[in-house]
C-alpha positions in Angstrom: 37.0 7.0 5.1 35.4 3.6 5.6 35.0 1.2 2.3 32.4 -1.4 2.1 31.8 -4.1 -0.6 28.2 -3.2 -0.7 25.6 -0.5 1.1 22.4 -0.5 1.1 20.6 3.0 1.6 17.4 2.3 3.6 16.0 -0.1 5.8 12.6 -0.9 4.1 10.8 -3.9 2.7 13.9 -4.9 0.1 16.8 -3.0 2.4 16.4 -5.4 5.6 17.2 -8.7 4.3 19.2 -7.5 1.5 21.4 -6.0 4.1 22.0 -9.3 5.8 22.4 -11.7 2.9 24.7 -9.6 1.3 26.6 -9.6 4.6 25.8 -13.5 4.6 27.0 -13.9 1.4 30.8 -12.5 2.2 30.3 -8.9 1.4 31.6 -6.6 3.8 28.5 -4.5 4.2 26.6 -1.2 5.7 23.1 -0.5 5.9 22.2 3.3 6.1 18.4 3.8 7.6 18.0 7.8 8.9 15.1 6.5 11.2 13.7 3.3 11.7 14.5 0.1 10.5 11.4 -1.4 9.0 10.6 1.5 6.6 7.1 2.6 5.8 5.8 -1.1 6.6 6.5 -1.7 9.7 6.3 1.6 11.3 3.5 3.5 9.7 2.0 1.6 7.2 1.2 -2.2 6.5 1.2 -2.8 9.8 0.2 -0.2 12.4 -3.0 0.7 10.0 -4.1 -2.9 9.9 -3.8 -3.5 13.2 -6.1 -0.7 13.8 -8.3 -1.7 11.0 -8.5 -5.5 12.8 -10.0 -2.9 15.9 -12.0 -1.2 13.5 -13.3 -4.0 12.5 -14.2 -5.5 15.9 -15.8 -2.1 16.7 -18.4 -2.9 13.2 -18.8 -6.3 14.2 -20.2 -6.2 17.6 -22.3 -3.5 16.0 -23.6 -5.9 12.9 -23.9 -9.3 15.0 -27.8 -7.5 16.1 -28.7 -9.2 12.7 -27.1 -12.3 13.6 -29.2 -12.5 16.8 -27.0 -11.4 19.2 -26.7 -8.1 20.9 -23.8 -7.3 23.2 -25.3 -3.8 24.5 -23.1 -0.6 24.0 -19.8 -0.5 23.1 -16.7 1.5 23.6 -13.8 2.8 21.4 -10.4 3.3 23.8 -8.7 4.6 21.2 -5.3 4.9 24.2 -5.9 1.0 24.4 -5.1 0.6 20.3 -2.8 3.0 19.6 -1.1 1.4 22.8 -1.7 -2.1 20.9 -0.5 -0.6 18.0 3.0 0.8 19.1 3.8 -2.7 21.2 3.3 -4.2 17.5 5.4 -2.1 15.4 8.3 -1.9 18.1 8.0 -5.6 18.4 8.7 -5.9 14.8 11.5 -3.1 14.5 13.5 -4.5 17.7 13.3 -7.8 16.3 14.6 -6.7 12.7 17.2 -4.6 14.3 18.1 -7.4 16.2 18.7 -9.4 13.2 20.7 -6.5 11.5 23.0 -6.3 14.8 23.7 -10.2 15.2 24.9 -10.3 11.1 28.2 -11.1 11.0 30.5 -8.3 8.5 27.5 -6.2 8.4 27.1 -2.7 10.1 23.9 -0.6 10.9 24.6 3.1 10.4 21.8 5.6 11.5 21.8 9.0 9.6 20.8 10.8 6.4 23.1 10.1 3.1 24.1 11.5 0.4 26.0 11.1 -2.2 29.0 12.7 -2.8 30.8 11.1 -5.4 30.4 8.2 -8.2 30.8 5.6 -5.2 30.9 7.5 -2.4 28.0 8.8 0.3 28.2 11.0 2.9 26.5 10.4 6.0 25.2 12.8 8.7 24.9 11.2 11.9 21.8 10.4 14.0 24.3 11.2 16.7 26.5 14.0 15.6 29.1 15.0 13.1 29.6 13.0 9.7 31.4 10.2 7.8 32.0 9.2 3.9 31.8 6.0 2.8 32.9 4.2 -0.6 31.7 1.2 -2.1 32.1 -1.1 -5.0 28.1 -1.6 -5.0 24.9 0.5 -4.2 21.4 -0.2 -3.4 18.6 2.5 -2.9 15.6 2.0 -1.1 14.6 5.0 0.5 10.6 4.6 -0.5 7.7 7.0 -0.7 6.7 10.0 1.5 3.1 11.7 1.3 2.6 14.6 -1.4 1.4 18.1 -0.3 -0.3 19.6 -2.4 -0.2 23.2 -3.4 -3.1 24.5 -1.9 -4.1 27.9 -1.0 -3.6 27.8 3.2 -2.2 24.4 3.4 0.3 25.2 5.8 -1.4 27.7 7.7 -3.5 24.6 9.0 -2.3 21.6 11.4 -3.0 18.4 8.3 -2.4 15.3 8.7 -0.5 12.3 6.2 -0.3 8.6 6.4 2.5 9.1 8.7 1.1 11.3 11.0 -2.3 10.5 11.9 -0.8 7.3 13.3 0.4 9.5 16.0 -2.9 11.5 16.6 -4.0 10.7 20.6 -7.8 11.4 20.0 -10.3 10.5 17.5 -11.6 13.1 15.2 -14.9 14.4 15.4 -14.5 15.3 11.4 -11.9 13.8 9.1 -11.8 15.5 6.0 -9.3 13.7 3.6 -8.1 14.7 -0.3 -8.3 12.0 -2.4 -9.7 8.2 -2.7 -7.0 5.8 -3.1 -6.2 3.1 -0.7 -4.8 4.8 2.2 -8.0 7.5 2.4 -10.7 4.4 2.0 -8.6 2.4 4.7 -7.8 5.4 7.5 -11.8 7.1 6.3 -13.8 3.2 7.0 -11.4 2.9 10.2 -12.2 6.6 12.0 -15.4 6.4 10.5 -15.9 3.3 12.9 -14.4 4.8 15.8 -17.4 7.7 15.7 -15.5 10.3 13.4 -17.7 11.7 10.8 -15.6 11.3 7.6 -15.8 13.2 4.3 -13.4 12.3 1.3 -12.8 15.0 -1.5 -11.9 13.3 -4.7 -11.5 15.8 -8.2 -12.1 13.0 -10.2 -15.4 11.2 -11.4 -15.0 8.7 -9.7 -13.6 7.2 -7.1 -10.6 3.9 -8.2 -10.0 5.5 -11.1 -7.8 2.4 -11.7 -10.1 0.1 -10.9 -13.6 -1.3 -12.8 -16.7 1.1 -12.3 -18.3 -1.7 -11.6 -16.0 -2.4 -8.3 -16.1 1.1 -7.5 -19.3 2.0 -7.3 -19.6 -1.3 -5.1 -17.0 0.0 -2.7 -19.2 3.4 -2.9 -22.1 1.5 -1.4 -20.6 -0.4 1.1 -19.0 3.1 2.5 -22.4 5.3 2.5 -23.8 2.4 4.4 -21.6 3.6 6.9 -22.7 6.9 6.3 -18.9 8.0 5.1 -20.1 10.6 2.6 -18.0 10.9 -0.4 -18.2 14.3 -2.9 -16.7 13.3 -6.6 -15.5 15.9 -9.0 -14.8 18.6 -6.3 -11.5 20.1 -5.1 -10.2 21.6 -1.9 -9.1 25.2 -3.4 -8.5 27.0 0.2 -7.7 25.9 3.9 -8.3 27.6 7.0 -8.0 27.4 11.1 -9.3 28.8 13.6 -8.9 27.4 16.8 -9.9 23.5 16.5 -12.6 24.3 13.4 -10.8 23.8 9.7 -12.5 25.9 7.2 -12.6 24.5 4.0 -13.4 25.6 0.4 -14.4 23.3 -2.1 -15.0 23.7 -5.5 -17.1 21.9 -8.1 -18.0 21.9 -11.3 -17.1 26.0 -10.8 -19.1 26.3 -7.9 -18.0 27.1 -5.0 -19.1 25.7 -1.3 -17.7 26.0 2.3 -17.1 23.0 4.5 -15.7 22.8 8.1 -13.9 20.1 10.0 -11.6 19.2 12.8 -9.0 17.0 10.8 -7.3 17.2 7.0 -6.2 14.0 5.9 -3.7 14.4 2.9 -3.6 11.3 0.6 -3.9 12.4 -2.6 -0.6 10.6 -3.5 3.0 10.4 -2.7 6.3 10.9 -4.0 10.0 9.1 -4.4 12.5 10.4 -1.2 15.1 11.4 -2.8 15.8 15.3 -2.2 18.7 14.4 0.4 20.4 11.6 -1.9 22.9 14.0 -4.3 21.5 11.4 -7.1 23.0 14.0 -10.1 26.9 13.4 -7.9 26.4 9.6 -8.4 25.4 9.7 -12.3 21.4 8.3 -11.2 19.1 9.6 -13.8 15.2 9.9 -12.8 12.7 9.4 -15.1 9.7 12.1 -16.4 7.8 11.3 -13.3 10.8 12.1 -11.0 11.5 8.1 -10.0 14.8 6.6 -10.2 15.6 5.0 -13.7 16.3 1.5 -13.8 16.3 -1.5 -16.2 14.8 -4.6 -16.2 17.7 -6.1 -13.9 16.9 -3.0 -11.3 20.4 -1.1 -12.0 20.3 2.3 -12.3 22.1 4.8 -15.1 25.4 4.5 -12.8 26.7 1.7 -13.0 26.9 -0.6 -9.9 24.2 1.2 -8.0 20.6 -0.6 -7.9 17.1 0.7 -6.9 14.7 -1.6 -5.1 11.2 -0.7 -3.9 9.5 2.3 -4.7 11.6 5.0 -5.7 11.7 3.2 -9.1 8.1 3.8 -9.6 5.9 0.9 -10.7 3.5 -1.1 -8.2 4.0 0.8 -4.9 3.4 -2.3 -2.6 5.9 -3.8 0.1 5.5 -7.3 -1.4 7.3 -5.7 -4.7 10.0 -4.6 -2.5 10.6 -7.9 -1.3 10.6 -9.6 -4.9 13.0 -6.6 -5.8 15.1 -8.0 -3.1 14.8 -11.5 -3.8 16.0 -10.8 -7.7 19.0 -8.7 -6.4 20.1 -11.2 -4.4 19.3 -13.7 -7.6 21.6 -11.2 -9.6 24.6 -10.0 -7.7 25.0 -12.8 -5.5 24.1 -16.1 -7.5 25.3 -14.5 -11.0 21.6 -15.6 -12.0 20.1 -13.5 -15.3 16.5 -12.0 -13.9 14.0 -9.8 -14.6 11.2 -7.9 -13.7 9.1 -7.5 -16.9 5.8 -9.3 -17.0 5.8 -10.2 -12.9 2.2 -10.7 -12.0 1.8 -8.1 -9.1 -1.1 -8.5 -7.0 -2.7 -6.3 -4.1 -5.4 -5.8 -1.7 -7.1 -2.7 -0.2 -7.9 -3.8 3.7 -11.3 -1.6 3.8 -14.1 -3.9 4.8 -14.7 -6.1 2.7 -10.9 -6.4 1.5 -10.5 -5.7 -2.6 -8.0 -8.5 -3.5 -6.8 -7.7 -7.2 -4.5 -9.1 -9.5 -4.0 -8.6 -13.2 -6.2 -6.2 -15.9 -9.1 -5.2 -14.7 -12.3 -5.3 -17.5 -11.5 -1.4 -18.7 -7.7 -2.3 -19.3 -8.4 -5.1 -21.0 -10.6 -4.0 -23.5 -8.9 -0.6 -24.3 -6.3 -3.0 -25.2 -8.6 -5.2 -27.5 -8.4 -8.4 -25.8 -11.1 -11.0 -26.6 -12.7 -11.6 -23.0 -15.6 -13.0 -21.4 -16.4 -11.4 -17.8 -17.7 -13.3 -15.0 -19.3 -11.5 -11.9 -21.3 -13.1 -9.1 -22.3 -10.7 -6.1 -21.9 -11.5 -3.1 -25.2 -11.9 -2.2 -25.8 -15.3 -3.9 -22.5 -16.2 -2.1 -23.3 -19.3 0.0 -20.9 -18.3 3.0 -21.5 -14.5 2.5 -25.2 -15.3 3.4 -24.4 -17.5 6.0 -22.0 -15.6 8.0 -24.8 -12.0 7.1 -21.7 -10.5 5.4 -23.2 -10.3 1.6 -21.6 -7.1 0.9 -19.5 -6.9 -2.3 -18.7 -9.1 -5.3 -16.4 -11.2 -7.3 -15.1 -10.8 -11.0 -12.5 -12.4 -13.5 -11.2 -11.4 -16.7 -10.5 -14.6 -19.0 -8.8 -15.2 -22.6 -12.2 -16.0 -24.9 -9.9 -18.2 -26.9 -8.0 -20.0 -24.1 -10.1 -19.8 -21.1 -7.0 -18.7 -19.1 -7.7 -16.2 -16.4 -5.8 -12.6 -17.6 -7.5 -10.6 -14.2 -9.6 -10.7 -11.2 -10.8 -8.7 -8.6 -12.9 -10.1 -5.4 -14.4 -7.6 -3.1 -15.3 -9.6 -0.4 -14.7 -11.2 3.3 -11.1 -12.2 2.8 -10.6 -11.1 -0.8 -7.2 -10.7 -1.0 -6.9 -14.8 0.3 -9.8 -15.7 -2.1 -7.8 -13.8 -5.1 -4.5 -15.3 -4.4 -6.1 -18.8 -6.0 -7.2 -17.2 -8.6 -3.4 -15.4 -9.3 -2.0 -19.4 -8.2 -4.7 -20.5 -11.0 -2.7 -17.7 -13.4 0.4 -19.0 -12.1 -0.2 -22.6 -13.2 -2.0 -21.4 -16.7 -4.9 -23.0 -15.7 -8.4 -22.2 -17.5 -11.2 -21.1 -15.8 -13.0 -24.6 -16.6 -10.9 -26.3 -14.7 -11.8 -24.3 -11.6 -15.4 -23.9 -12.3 -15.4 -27.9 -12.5 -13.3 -28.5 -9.4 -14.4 -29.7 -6.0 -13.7 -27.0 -3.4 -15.1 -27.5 0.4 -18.7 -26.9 1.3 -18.9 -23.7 2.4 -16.4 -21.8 1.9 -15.9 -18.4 0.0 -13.1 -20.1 -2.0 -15.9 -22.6 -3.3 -18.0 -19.9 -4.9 -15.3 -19.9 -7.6 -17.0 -22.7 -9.1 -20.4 -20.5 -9.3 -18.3 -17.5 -10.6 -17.1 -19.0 -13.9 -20.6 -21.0 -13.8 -21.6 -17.8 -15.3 -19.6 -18.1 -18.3 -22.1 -21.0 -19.3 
């Protein structure tokens, strides 16, 4: 039995450089990862998808630059060519993180699945065979998400597909069908969609975004029917079946009921903590209602000396919260500092075309909790650089303090948006008033100067 000062339990977002500046710091430590290092991130998600999206993308524009004036003939999708492109990106990254791990000095990389068999004490089943335990004085989880499946009538009597998998599909469908309209259906539904598939996305609710503005969703609702991506609200899939390549689908709405048929089943109708394998109840880790590990505002868990990082402690589930998780761990344990992660302004982006940059309350939060707003919107379309580039899909919008004229939200669907938000989150950042930016001089033309014209509507 091998003890450690520290081990971290997955090689994600927060795991990867937590492992090493622990290690750095003088900790004898191991990290535990039961498949790749790089987590989600790096292997299926962040990066693979928007390195096909930037091919996505490519495949659009040569379509769109007709109405610039300038027609480059046909075009071809070799989808071998960008999954190929793909895979050299995400082994690029994992080697070189491994890499890292490797050359740390007092830290080891262990592959296999943990679990916990004891206060401070795992068990590990080897990638390679047989098992070990390990002890340690200190613990950090972050194991991350994995897709939901949801319990429907012939789900597994059909060959679906989840965030993870359709990154290894070798063929493009001829009609994806996906559950659900979050982030990771509008992203993979826009990208196949541009590659030739005929995409339909079922969503049970109203709406699609339930969490964002209706304004903003039915926005990103145009923008997708332009590219004939045809989208049925307030239906359900109630029944799944194959035969041969043909899916046959039942969908239900409003009590009616309708059959569909397709090629391909997305699943992406959420996901869920990974934590079956972890023997949480042997190391005194309490979840919480929704099944996530329970942790305070310092990140520890109900055992003491064991953290969570990431998102099997629910909350934003976005790799750049993994990595502030990591940097206030390291904050904590290793410089003694007090931290927190109460009141940290999280921001995000959806990378469908035009990106959705966010950050803060939306309109509808902010007024279900009374605030005393004004709410400025400019579309697109009287966007200087939006009409000069012929990109004038989408809009922007900020939420600001009546009283103090301090930006609370905003959210900028857009060319860029998630660039063009981040100075409005800096502006949050720096309490500065929307005056201040509606007065400023910004460089002529850029979308970033269009911020004066935003709050201009405020007048």
């Amino acid at each position: 039995m091998r003890h450690y000062d520290a081990i971290v339990i997955g090689a994600g977002q927060a795991g990867t450089p937590l492992c090493r500046k622990l290690a750095e710091s003088g900790l004898k430590t191991a990290l535990i990862e039961k498949r790749w290092v790089g987590g989600t991130c790096v292997n299926d998600g962040c990066s693979p998808t928007k390195a096909m999206v930037a091919s996505a993308k490519a495949a659009w524009s040569a379509r769109h630059n007709e109405t610039l004036g300038v027609s480059v003939g046909g075009i071809t999708i070799d989808f071998d060519e960008i999954i190929d492109r793909k895979n050299s990106i995400v082994q690029t990254m994992r080697g070189n993180s491994e890499n890292r791990i490797l050359n740390t000095a007092g830290l080891d990389l262990i592959y296999g699945t943990a679990r916990f068999t004891g206060r401070k004490e795992v068990t590990v089943s080897l990638k390679d065979g047989g098992s070990e335990t390990f002890t340690a004085d200190k613990f950090f989880i972050n194991t991350g998400l994995q897709p939901v499946i949801p319990d429907i009538e012939g789900i597994h009597s059909i060959r679906y597909l989840t965030s993870t998998t359709i990154m290894e599909l070798s063929e493009i469908p001829e009609h994806l069908l996906i559950l659900g309209s979050g982030y990771i259906a509008l992203e993979f539904g826009q990208m196949f969609a541009r590659f030739g598939s005929k995409v339909t996305i079922v969503e049970r609710s109203k709406r699609i975004l339930k969490k964002e503005d209706e304004d903003i969703a039915e926005e990103v609702v145009k923008i997708l029917a332009r590219e004939d991506i045809e989208i049925l609200t307030n239906t359900e899939a109630v029944q799944f079946a194959q035969s041969g390549h043909i899916i046959a689908v039942a969908l239900e709405n409003e009590g009616r009921r309708s059959q569909r048929s397709c090629t391909h089943v997305l699943l992406a109708a959420g996901r869920r903590p990974q934590l079956h394998e972890l023997g949480l109840e042997a190391a005194g880790v309490t979840l919480d209602k929704k099944g996530y590990i329970q942790v305070n505002e310092q990140l520890q868990t109900t055992a003491e000396g064991v953290y969570a990082l990431g998102d099997v402690k629910g909350g934003p589930a976005f790799t750049h919260v993994s990595y502030d998780d990591y940097r206030l761990i390291i904050q904590h344990v290793v410089e003694q500092k007090q931290i927190s992660i109460a009141d940290r302004l999280v921001p995000y982006c959806m990378f469908m075309d035009p990106q959705l940059g966010r950050v803060g309350i939306t309109e509808q939060e902010a007024r279900e909790k009374g605030f005393d707003i004004k709410v400025a919107i400019l579309k697109n379309d009287s966007v200087a650089r939006s009409i000069e580039t012929g990109d004038e899909r989408g809009m922007m919008k900020a939420i600001v303090d009546a009283q103090t004229g301090k930006i609370l939200g905003a959210a900028v669907l857009a060319e860029q948006g998630g660039e063009i938000v981040t100075i409005l989150q800096m502006a949050m950042i720096g309490g500065i008033p929307y005056q201040q930016i509606r007065n400023g001089v910004f460089a002529h033309p850029t979308y970033a100067e269009s911020l004066n014209n935003l709050f201009m509507t405020l007048d």
